[in-house]
C-alpha atoms as an extended CHARMM CRD file, in Angstrom:
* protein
*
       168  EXT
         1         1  UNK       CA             10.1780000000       22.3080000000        8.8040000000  PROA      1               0.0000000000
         2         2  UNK       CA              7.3000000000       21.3610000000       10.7990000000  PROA      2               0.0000000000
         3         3  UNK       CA              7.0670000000       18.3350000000       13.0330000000  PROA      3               0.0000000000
         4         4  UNK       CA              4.0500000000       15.8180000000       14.5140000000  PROA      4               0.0000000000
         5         5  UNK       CA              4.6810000000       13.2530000000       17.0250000000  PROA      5               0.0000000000
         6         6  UNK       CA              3.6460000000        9.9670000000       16.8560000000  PROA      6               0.0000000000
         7         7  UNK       CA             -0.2730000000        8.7070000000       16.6610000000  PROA      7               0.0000000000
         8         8  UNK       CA             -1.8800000000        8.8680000000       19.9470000000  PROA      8               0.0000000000
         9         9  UNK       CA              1.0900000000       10.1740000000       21.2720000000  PROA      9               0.0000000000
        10        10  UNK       CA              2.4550000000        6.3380000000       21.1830000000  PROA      10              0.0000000000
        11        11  UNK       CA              5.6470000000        5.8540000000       20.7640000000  PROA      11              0.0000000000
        12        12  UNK       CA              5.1680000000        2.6780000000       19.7840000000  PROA      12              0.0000000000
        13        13  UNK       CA              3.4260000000        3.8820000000       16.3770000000  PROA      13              0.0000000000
        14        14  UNK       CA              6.2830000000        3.9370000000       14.3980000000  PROA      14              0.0000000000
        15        15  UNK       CA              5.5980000000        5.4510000000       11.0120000000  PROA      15              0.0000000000
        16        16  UNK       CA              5.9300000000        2.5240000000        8.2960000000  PROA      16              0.0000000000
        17        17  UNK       CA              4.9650000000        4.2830000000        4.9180000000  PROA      17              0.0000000000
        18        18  UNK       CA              3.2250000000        7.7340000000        3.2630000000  PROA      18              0.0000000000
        19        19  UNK       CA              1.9590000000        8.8370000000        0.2740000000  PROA      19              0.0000000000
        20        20  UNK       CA              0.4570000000       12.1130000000       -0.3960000000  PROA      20              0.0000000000
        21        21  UNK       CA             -2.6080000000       12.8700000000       -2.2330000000  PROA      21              0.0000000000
        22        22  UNK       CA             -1.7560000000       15.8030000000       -4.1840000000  PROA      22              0.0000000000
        23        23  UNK       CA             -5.2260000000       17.6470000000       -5.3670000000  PROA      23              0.0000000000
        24        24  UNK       CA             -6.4200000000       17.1020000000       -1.4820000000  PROA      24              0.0000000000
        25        25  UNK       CA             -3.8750000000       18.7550000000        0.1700000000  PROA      25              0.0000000000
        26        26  UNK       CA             -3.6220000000       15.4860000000        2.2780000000  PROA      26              0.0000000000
        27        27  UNK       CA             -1.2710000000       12.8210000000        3.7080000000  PROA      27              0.0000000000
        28        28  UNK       CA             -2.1010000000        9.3280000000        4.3870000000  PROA      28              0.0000000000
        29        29  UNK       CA             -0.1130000000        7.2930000000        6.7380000000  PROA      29              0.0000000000
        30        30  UNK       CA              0.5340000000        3.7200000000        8.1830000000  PROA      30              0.0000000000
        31        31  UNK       CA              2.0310000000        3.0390000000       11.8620000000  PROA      31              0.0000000000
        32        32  UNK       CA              3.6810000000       -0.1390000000       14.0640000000  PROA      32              0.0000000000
        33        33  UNK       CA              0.9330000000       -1.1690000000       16.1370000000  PROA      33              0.0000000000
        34        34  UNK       CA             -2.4290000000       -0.1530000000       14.3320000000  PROA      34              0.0000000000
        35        35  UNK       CA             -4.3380000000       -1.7230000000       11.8720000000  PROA      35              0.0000000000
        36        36  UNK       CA             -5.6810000000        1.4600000000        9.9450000000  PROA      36              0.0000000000
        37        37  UNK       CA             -4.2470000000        4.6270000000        7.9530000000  PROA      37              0.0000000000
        38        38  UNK       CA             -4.3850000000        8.1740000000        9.1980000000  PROA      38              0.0000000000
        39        39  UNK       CA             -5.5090000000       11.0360000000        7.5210000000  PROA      39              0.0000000000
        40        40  UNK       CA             -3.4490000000       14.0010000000        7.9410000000  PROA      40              0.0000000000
        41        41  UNK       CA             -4.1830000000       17.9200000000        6.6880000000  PROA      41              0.0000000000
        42        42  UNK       CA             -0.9640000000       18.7460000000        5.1790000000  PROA      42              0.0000000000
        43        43  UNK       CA             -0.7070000000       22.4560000000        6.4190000000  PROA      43              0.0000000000
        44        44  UNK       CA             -1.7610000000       21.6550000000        9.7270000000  PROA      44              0.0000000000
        45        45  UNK       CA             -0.3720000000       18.1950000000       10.4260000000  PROA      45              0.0000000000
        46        46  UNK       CA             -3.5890000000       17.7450000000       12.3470000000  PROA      46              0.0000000000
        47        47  UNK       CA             -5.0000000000       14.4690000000       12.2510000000  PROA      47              0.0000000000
        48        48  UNK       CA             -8.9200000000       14.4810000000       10.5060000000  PROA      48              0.0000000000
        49        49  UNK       CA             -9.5750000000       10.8340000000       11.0540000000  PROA      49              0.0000000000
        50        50  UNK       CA             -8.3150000000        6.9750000000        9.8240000000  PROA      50              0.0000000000
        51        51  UNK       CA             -8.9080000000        4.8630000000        7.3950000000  PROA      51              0.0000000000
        52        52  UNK       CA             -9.9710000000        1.1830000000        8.9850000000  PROA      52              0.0000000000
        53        53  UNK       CA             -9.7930000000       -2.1930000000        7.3980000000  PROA      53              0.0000000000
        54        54  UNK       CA             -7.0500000000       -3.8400000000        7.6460000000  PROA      54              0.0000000000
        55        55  UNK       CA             -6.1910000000       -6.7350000000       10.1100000000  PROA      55              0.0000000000
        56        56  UNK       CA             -2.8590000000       -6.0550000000       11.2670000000  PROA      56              0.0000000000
        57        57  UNK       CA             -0.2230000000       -3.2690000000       10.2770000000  PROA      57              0.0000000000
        58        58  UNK       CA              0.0270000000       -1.2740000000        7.1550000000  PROA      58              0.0000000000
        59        59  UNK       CA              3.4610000000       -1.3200000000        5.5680000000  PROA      59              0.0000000000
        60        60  UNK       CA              2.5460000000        0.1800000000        2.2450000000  PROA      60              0.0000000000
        61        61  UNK       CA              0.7230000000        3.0090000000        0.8080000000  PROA      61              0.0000000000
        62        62  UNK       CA              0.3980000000        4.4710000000       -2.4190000000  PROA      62              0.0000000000
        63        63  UNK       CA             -1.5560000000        7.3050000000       -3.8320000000  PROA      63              0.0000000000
        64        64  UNK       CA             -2.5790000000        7.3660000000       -7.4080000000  PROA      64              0.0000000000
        65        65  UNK       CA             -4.0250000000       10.9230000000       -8.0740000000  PROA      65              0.0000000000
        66        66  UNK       CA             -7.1000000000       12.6060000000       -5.7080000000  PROA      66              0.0000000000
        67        67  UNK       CA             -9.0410000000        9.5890000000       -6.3470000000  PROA      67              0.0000000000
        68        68  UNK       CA             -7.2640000000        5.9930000000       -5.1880000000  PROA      68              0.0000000000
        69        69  UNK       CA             -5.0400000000        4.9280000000       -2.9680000000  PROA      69              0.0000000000
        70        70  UNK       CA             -3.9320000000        1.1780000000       -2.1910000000  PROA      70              0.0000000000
        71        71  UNK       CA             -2.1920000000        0.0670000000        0.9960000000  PROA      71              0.0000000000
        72        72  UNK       CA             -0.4790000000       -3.5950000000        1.5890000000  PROA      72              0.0000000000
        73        73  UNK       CA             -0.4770000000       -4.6990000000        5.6540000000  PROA      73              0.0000000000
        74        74  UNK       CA              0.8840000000       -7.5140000000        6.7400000000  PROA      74              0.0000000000
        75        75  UNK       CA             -2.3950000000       -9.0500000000        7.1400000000  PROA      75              0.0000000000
        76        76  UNK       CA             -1.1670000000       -9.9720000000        3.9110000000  PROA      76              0.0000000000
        77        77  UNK       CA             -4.5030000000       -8.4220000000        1.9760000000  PROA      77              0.0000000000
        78        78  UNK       CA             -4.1950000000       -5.4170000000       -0.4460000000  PROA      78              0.0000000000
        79        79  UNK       CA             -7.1030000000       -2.5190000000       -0.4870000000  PROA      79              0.0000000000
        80        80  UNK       CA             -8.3700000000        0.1340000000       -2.2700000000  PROA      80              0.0000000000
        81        81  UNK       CA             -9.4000000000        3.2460000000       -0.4420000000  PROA      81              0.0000000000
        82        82  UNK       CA            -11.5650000000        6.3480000000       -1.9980000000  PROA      82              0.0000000000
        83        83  UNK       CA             -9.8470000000        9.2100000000       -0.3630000000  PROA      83              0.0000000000
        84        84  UNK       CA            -12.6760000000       11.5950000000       -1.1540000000  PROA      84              0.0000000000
        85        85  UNK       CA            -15.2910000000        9.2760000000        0.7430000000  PROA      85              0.0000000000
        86        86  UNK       CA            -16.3140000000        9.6490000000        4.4850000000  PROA      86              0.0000000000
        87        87  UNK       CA            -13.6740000000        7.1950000000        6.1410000000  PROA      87              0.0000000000
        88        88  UNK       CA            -16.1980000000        3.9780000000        7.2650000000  PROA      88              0.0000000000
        89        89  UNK       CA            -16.9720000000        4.1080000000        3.5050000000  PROA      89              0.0000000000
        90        90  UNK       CA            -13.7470000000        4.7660000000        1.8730000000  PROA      90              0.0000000000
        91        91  UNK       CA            -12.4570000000        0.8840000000        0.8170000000  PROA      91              0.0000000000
        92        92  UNK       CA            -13.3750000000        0.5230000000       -2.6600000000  PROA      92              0.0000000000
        93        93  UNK       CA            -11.5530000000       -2.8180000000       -2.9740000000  PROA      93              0.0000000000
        94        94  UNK       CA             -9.7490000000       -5.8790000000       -1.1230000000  PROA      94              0.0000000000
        95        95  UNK       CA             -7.0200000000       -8.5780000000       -2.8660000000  PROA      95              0.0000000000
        96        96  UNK       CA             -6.3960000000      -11.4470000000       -1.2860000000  PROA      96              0.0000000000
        97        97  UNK       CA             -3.7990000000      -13.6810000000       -2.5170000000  PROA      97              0.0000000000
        98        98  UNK       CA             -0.1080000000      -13.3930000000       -0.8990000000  PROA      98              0.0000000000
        99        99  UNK       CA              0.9970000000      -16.0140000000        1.9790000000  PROA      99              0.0000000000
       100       100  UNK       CA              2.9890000000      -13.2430000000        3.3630000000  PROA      100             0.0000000000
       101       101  UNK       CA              2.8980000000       -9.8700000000        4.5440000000  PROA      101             0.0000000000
       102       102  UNK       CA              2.7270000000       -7.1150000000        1.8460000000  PROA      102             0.0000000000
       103       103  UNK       CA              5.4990000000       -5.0170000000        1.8810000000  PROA      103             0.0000000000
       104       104  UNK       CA              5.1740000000       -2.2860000000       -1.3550000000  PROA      104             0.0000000000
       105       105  UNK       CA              2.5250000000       -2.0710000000       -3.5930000000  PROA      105             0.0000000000
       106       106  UNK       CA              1.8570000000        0.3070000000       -6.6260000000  PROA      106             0.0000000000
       107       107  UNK       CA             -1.1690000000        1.8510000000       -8.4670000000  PROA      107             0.0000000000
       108       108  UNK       CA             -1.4480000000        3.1410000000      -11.7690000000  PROA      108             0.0000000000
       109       109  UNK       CA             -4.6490000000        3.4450000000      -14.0010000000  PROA      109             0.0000000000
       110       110  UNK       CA             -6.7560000000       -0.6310000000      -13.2640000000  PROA      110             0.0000000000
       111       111  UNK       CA             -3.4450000000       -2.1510000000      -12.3590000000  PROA      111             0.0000000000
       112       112  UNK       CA             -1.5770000000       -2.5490000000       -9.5540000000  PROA      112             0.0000000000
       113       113  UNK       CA              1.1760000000       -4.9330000000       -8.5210000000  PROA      113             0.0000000000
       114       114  UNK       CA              2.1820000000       -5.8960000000       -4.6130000000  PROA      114             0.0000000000
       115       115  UNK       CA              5.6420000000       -7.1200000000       -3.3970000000  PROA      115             0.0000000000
       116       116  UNK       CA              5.1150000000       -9.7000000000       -0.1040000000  PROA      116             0.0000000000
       117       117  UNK       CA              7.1380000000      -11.6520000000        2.2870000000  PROA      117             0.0000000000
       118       118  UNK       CA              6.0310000000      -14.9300000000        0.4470000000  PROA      118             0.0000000000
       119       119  UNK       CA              8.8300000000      -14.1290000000       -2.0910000000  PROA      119             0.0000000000
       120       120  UNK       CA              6.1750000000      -13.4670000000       -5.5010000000  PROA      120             0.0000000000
       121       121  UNK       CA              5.0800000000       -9.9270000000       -6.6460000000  PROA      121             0.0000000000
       122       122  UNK       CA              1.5250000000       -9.9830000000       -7.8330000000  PROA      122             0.0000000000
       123       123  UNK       CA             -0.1740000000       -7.9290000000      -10.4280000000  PROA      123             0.0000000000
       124       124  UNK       CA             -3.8670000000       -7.0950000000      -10.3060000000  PROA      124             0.0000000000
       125       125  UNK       CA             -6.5590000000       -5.1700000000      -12.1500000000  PROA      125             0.0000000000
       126       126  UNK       CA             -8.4930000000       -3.3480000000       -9.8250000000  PROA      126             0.0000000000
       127       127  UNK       CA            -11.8260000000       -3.7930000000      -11.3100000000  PROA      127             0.0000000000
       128       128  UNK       CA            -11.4450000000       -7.6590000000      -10.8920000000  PROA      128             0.0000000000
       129       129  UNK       CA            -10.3000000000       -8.1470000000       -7.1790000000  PROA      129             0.0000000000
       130       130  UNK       CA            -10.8200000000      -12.1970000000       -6.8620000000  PROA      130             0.0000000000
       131       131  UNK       CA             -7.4620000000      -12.9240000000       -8.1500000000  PROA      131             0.0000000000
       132       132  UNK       CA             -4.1850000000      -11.4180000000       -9.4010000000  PROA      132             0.0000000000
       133       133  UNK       CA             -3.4410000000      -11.1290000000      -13.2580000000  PROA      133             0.0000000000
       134       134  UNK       CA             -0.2030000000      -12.7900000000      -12.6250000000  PROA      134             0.0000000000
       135       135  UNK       CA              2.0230000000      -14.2600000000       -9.6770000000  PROA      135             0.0000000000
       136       136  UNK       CA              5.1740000000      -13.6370000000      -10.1000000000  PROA      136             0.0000000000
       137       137  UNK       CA              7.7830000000      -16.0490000000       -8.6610000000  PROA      137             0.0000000000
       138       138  UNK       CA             11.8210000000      -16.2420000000       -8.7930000000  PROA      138             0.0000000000
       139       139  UNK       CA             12.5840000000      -15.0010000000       -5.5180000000  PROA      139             0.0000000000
       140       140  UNK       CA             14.7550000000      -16.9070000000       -3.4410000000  PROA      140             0.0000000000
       141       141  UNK       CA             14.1150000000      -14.1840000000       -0.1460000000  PROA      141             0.0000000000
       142       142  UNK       CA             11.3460000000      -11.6490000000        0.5640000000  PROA      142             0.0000000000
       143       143  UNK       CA             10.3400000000       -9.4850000000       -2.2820000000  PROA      143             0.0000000000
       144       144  UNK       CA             10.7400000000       -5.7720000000       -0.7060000000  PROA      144             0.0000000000
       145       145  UNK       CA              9.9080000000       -3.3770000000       -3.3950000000  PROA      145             0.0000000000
       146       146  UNK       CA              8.0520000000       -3.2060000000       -6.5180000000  PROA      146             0.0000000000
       147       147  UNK       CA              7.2990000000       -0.7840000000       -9.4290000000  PROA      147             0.0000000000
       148       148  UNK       CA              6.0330000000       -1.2340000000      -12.9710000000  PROA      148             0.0000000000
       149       149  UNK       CA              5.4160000000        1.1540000000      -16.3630000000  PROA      149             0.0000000000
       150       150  UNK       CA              2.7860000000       -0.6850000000      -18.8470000000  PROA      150             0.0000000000
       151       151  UNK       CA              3.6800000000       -4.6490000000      -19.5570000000  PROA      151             0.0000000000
       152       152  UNK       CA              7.1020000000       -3.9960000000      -17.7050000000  PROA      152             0.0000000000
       153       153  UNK       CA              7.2410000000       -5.2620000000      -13.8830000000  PROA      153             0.0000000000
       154       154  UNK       CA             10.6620000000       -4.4930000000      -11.6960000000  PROA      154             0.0000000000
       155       155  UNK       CA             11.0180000000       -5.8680000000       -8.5540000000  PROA      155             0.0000000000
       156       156  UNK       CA             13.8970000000       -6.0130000000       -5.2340000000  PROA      156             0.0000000000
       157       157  UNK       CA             14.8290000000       -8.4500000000       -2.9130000000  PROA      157             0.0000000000
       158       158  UNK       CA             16.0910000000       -9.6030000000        0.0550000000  PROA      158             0.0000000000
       159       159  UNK       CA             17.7120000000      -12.1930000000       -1.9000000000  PROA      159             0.0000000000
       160       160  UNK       CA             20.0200000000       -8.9090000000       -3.2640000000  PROA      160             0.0000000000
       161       161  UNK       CA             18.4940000000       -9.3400000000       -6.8920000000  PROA      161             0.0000000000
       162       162  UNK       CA             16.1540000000       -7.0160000000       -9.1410000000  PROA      162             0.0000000000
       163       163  UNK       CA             14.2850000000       -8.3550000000      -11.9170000000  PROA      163             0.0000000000
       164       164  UNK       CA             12.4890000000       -7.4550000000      -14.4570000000  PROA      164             0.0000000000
       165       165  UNK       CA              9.3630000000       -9.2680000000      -15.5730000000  PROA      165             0.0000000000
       166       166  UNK       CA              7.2530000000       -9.2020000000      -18.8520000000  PROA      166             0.0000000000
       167       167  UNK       CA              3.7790000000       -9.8460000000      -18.0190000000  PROA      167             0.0000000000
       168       168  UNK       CA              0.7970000000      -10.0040000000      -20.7810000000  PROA      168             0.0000000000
């Protein structure tokens, strides 16, 4: 087992959410206090840089192959991030459309769907980022994670439900 303290040796820079990017030998992280994700070597743990763009924390990351990544933050926007680009060049894509922060969020293939304080999950298509495919609503709470497989959406809440959604 190896072992990293936190960013900027901070203490405050909690570690919120990871996903690894498997063909790149890399880890991608999101912290408590900063408003970007940090690119890790995963044999050294050593720290090659961030990704910057969102407005406020990232609470959500998820890696789909070498190529894509999206992150939620509870700046309540959704991006896209090129992992194989130079970092200031690496956001591919921003969604706007939840009231609330984004708390989980899933890519596979054009779609992805996002899970957010303002009780709805969201699904999107990637190549269209003005506005979701669907809005999901029948939350009573905060929607806290999501996950779907083709036409099939499942979601978790707060509210102590899951559901599971059929969406065209």
């Amino acid at each position: 087992m190896s072992s990293h303290g936190p960013p900027e040796n901070n203490p405050r820079h909690s570690t919120n959410c990871l996903a690894v990017v498997e063909a790149r030998s890399a880890l991608l992280s999101g912290h408590s206090s900063l408003q970007h994700l940090l690119h890790w070597d995963l044999a050294t743990m050593r720290c090659l840089g961030r990704f910057a763009g969102h407005d406020d924390d990232v609470y959500a990351i998820h890696a789909e192959g070498p190529t894509a990544v999206i992150s939620g933050s509870k700046d309540r926007s959704l991006r896209i991030w090129d992992p194989r680009s130079p970092a200031d060049r690496s956001c591919v894509g921003i969604f706007r459309g939840h009231t609330g922060a984004v708390l989980d969020v899933k890519l596979r293939g054009n779609r992805a769907v996002s899970a957010s304080m303002d009780k709805t999950v969201r699904m999107w298509d990637v190549r269209s980022p003005q506005s979701p495919l669907a809005t999901l609503e029948g939350h009573s709470a905060e929607v806290h994670c999501v996950d779907f497989r083709d036409r099939m959406v499942l979601s978790g809440s707060r509210d102590t439900s899951l559901k599971v959604w059929s969406v065209v």
